[in-house]
SEBABA-208625 format. One record per residue: residue in three letters; z, x, y of N, C-alpha, C, CB in turn. Coordinates in steps of 0.05 Angstrom, whole numbers, plus 5000, padded with zeros to 4 digits. Glycine has a CB too. Layout:
// residues N
type;n.w;n.u;n.v;ca.w;ca.u;ca.v;c.w;c.u;c.v;cb.w;cb.u;cb.v
ala;Z;X;Y;Z;X;Y;Z;X;Y;Z;X;Y .
...
This chain:
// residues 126
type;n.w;n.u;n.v;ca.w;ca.u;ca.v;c.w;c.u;c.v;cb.w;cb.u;cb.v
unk;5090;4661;5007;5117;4671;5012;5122;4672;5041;5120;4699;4999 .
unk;5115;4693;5053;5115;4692;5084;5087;4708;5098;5145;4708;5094 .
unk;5102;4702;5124;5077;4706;5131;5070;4739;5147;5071;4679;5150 .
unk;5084;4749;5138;5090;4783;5145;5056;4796;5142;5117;4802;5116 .
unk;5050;4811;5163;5028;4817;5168;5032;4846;5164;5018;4806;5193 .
unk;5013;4865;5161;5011;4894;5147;5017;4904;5172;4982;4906;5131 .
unk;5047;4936;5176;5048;4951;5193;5035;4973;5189;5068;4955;5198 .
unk;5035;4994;5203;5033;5017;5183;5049;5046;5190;5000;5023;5181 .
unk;5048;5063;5181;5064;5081;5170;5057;5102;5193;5058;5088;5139 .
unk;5069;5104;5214;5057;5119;5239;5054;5155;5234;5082;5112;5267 .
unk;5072;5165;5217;5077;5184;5217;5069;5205;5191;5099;5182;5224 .
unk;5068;5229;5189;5071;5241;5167;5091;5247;5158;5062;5256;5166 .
unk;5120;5248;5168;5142;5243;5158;5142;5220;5138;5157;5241;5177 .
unk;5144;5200;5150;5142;5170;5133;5117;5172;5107;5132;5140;5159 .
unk;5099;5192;5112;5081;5193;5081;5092;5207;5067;5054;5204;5080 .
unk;5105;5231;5071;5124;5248;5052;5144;5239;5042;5133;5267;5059 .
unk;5154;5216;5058;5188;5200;5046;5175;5191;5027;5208;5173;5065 .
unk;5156;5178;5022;5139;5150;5011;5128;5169;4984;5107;5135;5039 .
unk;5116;5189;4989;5106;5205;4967;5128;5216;4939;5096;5229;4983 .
unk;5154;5222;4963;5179;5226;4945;5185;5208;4920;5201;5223;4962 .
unk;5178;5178;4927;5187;5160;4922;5177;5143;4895;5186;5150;4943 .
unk;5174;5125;4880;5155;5111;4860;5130;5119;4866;5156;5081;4859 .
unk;5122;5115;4842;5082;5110;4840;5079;5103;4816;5058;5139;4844 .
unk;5056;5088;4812;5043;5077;4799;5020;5079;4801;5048;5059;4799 .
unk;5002;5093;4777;4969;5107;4780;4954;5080;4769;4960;5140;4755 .
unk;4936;5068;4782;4912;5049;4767;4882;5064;4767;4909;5018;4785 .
unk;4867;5054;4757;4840;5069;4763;4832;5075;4787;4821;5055;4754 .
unk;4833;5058;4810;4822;5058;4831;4834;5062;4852;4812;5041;4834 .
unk;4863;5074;4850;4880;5079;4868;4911;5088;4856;4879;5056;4885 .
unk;4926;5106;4878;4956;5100;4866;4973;5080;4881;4974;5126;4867 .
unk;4995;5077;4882;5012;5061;4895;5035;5078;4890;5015;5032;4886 .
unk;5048;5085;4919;5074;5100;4918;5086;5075;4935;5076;5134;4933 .
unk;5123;5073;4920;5140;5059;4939;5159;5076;4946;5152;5033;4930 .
unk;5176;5068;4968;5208;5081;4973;5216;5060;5002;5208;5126;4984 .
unk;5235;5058;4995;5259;5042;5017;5249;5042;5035;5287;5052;5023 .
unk;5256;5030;5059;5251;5034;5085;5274;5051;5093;5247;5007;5100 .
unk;5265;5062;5114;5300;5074;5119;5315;5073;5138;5305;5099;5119 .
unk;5343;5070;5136;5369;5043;5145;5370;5060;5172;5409;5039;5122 .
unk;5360;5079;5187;5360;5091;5200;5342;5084;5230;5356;5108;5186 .
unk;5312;5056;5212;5301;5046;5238;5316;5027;5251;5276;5035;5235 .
unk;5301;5023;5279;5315;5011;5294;5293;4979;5294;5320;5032;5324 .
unk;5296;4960;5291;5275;4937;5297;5252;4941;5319;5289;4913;5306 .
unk;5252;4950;5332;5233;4954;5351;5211;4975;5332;5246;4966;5382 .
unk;5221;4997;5318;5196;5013;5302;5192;4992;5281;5205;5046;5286 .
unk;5208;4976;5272;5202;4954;5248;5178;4930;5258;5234;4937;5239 .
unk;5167;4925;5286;5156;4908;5291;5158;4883;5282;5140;4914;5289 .
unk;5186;4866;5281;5177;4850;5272;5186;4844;5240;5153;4856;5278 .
unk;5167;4822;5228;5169;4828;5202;5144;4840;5187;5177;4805;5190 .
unk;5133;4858;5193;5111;4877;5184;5125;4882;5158;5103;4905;5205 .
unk;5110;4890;5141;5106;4907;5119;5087;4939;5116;5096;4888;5103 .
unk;5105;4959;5119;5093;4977;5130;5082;4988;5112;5106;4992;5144 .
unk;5050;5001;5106;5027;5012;5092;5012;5028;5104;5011;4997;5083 .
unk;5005;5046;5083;4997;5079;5093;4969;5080;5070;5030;5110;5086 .
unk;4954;5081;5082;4927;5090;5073;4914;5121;5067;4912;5080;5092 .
unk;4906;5132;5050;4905;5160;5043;4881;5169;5021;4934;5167;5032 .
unk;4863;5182;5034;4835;5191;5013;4831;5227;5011;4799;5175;5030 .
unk;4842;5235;4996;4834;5265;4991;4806;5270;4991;4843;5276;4965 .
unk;4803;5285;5002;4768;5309;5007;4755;5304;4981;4774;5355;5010 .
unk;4778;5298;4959;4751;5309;4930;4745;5286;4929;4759;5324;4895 .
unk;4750;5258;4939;4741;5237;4928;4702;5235;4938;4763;5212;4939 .
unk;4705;5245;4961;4671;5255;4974;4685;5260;5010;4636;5217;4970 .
unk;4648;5258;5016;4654;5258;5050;4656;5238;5059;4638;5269;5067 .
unk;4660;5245;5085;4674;5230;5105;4666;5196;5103;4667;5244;5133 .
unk;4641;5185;5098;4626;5164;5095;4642;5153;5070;4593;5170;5091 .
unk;4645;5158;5048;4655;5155;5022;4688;5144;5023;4652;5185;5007 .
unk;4707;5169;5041;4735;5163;5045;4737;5136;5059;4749;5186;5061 .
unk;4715;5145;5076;4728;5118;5096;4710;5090;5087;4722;5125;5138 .
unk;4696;5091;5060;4697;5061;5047;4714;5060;5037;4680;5051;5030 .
unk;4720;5078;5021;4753;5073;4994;4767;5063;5010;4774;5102;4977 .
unk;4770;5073;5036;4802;5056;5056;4799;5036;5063;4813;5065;5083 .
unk;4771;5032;5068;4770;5005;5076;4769;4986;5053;4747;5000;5094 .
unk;4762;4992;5041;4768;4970;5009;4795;4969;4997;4752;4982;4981 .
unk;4812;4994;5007;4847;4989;4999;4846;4980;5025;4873;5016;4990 .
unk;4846;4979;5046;4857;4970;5067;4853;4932;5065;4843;4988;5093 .
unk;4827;4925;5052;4836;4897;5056;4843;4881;5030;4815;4883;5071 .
unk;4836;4894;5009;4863;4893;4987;4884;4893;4988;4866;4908;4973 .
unk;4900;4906;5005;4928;4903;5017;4931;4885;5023;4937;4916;5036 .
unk;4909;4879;5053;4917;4868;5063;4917;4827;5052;4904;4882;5084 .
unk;4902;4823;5032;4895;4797;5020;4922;4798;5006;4866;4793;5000 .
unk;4939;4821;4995;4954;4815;4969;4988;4828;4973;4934;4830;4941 .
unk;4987;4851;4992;5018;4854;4996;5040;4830;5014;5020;4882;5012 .
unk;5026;4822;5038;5035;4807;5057;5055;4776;5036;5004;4800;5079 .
unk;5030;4768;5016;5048;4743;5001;5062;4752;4976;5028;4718;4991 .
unk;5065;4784;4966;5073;4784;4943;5089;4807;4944;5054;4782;4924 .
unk;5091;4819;4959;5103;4851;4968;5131;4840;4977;5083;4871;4999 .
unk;5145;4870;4968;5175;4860;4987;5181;4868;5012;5201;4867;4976 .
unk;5185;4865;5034;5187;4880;5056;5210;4899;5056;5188;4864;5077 .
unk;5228;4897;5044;5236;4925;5050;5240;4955;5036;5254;4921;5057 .
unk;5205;4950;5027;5196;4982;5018;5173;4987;5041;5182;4987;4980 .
unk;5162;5016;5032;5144;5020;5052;5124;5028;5030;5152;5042;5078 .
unk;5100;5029;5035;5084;5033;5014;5060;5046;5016;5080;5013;5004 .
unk;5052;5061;5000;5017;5082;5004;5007;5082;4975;5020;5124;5015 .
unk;4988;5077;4993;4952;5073;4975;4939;5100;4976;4925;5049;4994 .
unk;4936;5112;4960;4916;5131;4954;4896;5124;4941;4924;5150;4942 .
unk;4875;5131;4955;4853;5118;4943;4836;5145;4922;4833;5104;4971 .
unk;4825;5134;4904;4811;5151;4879;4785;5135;4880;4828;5151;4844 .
unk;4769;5159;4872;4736;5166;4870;4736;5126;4852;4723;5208;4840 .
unk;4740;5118;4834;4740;5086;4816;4735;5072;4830;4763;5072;4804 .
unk;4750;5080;4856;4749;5050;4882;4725;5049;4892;4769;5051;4911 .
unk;4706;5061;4888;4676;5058;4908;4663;5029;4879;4646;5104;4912 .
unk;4665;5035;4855;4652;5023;4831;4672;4995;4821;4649;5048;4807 .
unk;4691;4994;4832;4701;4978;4817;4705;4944;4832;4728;4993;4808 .
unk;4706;4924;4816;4700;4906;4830;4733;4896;4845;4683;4884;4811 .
unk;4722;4877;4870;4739;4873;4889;4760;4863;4878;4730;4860;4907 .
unk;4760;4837;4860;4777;4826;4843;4795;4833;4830;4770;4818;4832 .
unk;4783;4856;4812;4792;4870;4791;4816;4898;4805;4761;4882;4773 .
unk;4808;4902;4837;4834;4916;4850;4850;4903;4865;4829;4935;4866 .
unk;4849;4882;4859;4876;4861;4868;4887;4850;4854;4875;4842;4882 .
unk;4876;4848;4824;4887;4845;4797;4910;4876;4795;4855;4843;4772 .
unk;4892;4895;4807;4907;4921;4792;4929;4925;4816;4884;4954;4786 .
unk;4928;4920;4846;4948;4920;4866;4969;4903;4854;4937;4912;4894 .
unk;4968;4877;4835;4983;4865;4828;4999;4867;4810;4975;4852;4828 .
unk;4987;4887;4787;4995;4895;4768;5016;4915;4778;4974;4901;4753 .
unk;5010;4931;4802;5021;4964;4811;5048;4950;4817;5004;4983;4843 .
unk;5048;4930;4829;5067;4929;4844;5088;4914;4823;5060;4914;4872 .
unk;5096;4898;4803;5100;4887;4782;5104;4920;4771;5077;4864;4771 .
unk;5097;4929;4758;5106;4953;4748;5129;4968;4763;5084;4968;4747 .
unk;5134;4972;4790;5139;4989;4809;5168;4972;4831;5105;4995;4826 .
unk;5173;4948;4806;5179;4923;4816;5192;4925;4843;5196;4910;4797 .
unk;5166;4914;4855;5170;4914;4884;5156;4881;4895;5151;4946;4899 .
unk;5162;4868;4872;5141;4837;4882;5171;4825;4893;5120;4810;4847 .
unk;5162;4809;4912;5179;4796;4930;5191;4768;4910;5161;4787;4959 .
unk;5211;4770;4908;5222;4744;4896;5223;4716;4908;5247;4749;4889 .
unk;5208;4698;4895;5198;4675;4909;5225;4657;4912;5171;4659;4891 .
unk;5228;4646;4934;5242;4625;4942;5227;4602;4933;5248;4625;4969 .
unk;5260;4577;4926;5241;4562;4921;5239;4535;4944;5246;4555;4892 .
């Protein structure tokens, strides 16, 4: 599709808009969407980024634990929103305790599925 590279979500404001917004629960994570809002200016838009927000609650374990789950949504995103995502939502990954066990494939099968549900897949030109 294109070639839009992952922004991300600078603020906690922008995680609470985002939280407001869709979700979709899979085993190994959620997926919240909501609009971008008509209010940025291109210069906070970078570009053609697609902006993503990464997020691991305390109960999933410690600190060692969170920050694999993110890094395993973080490049799950990053392999699968950029060609199939629409840019103008903003989007968060919460990551769940599933994501340490579950195979790599099988959460980009389910990022694919989230987003198809949540219909937020970018409509292909032809």
């Amino acid at each position: 599709m294109s070639a839009a590279r992952l922004g991300r979500l600078p603020n906690r404001r922008d995680f609470l808009r985002v939280q407001a917004g869709r979700r979709c629960a899979m085993p190994g994570f959620v997926v919240q969407v909501a609009p971008v809002p008509a209010d940025l200016t291109p210069a906070d838009l970078e570009g053609s980024q697609i902006r993503v927000g990464f997020t691991v609650s305390r109960k999933v374990g410690n600190a060692v634990v969170r920050n694999r789950v993110r890094r395993r949504l973080r490049e799950v995103a990053r392999l699968v929103i950029p060609g199939q995502a629409r840019a103008d939502l903003d989007y968060v990954l919460v990551g769940r305790q599933a994501a340490l066990g579950r195979e790599f494939a099988t959460m980009q099968a389910d990022l694919l599925q989230a987003l198809r549900r949540l219909r937020a897949l970018a409509v292909a030109t032809p």
